[in-house]
C-alpha positions as CSV (number, residue, x, y, z in Angstrom):
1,X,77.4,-108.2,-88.0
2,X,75.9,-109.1,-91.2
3,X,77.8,-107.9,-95.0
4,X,75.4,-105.1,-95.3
5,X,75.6,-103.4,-91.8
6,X,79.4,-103.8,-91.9
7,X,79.4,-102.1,-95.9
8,X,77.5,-99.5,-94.1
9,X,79.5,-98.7,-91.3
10,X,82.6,-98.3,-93.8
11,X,80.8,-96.1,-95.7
12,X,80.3,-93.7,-92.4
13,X,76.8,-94.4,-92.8
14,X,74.7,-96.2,-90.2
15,X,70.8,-96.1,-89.8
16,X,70.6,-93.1,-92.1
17,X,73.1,-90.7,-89.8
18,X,76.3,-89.4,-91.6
19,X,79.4,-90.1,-88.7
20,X,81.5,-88.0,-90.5
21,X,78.9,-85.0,-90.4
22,X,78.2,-86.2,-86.9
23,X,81.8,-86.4,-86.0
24,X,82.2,-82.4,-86.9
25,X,79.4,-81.6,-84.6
26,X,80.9,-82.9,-82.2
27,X,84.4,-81.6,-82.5
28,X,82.5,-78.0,-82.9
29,X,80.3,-78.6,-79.5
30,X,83.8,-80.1,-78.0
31,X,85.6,-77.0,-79.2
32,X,82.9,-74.6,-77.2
33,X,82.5,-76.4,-74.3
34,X,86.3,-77.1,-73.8
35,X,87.7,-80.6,-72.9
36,X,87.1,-82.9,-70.7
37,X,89.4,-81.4,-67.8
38,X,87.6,-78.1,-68.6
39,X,84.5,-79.1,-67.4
40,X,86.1,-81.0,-64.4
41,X,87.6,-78.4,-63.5
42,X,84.2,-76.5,-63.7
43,X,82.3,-78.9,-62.0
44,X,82.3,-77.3,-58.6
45,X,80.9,-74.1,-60.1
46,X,78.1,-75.6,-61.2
47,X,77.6,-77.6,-58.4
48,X,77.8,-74.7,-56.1
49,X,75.6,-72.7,-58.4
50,X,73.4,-75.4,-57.8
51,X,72.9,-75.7,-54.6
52,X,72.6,-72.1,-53.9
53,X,69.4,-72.3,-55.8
54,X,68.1,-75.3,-54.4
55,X,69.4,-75.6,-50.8
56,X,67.1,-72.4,-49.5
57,X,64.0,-73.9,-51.3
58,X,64.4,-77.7,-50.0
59,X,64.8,-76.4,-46.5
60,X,62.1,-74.0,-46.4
61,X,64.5,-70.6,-45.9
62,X,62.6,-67.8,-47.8
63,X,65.3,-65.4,-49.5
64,X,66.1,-61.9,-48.4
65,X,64.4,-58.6,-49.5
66,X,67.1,-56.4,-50.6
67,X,66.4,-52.9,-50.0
68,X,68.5,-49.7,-50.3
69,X,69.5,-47.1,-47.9
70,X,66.5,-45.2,-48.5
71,X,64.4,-48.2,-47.9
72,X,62.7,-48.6,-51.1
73,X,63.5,-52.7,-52.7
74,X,65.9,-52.6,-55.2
75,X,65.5,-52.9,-58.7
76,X,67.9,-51.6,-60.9
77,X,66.6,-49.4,-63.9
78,X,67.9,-47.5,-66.5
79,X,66.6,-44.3,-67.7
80,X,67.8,-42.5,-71.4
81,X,67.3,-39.0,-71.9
82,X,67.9,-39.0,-75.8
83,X,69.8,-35.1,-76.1
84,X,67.9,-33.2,-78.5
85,X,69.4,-32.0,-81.6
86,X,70.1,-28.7,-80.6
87,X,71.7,-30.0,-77.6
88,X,75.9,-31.0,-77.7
89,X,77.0,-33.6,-75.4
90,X,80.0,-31.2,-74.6
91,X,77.3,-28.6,-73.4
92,X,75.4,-31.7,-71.3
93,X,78.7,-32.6,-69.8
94,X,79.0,-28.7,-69.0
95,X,75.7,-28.7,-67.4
96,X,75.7,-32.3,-65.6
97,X,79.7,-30.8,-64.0
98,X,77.4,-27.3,-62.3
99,X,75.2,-30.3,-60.5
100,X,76.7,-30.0,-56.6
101,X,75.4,-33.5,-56.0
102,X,77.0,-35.0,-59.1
103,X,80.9,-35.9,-58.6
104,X,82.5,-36.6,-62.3
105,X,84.7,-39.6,-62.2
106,X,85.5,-39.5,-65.9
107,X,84.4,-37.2,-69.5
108,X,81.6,-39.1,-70.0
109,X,80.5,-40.8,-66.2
110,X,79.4,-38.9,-63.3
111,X,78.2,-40.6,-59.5
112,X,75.0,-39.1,-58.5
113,X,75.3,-38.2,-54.9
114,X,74.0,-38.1,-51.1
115,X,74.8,-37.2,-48.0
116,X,75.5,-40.1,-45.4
117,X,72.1,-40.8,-43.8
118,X,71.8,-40.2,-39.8
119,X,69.6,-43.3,-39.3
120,X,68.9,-46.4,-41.4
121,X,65.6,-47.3,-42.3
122,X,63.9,-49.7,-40.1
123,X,63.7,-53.1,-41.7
124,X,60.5,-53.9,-43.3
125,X,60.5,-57.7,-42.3
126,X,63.4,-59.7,-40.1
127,X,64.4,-61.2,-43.9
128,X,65.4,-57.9,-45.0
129,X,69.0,-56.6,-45.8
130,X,69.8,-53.0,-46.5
131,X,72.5,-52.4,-48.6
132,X,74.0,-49.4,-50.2
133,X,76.9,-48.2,-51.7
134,X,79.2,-45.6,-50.4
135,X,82.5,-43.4,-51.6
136,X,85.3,-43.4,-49.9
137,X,83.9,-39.9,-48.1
138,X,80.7,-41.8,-46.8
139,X,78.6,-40.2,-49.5
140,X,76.0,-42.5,-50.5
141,X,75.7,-43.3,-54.6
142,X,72.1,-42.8,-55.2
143,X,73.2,-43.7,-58.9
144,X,75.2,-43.0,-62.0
145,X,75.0,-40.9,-65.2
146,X,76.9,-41.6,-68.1
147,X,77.1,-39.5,-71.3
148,X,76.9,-42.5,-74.3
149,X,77.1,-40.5,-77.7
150,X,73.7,-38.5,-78.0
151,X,72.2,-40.6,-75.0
152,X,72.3,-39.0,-71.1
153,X,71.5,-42.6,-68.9
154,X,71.1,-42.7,-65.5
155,X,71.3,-46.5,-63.8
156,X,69.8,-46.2,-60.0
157,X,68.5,-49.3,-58.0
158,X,65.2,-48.5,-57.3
159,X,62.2,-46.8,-59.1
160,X,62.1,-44.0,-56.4
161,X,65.2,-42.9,-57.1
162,X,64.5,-43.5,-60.7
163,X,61.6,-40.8,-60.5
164,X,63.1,-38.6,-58.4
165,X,65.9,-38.1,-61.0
166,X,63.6,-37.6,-63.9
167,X,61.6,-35.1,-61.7
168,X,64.6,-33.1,-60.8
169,X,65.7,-33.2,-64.8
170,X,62.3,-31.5,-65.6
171,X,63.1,-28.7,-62.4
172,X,66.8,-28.0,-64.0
173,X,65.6,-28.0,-67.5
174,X,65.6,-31.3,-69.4
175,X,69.4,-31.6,-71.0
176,X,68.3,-33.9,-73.5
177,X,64.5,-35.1,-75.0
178,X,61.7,-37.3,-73.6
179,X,63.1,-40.2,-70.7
180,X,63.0,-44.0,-71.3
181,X,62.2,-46.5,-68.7
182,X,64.2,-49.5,-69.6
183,X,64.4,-51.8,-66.4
């Protein structure tokens, strides 16, 4: 090492980088990503993670359809009914508690309800899975509706249901303003 390399290194300086400013960046990426037995401890997450993605592509398996009990593919969306001014949330909850096919679980969340169907759809394609969820009764949740502040929002897994809730809103009379698709 020549006298000006080594000056240069005991100044913290080499080939125009700051070690001491690069030292700190490295503590504060250390100090987010945890230490070294952190991530070998989390090695076979990502590893799994992985090969979950790749394994089904590399050997040619195409993945399922998911579809719901009604047999529409499921998406989930979200739809907000902003309450209008006039409206109270008390007076919404009020309203949304008359509903027979709604079952509050809480002030401010309510399950949106079916009856068990007889018969399951028929599978669209042999790479289809139907899947549903059910209360402990065997009603089917076709969704949820939670009061958020001035916002009504209803999460269901599939646009169909999405719809039908926003026509069946306009049948009972609106309880807030104009719907928002946010899927």
């Amino acid at each position: 090492m020549d006298f000006r390399l080594r000056q240069a290194h005991f100044a913290g300086i080499v080939g125009g980088v700051d070690l001491a400013a690069l030292r700190r960046q490295i503590g504060q990426v250390q100090a987010v990503i945890g230490t070294d037995e952190d991530l070998q401890r989390a090695a076979p997450l990502f590893t799994t993670a992985w090969l979950f993605d790749v394994l089904p592509r590399a050997l040619g398996l195409d993945q399922p359809n998911l579809h719901n009990s009604e047999g529409d593919e499921v998406v989930f969306h979200e739809v907000t009914f902003p309450l209008t001014p006039a409206a109270s949330p008390e007076a919404v909850a009020l309203r949304l508690d008359e509903l027979q096919e709604l079952r509050q679980e809480s002030s401010t969340f309510w399950n949106w309800l079916s009856e068990a169907a007889a018969t399951r759809p028929a599978a669209e394609s042999e790479n289809a899975l139907l899947w549903n969820v059910t209360m402990e009764d065997g009603s089917v949740v076709l969704g949820n509706i939670e009061l958020k502040e001035r916002t009504l929002v209803l999460s269901v897994n599939s646009a169909a249901r999405g719809a039908g809730a926003c026509n069946a809103a306009e049948r009972s009379g609106r309880p807030g303003g104009r719907a928002t698709d946010e899927d």
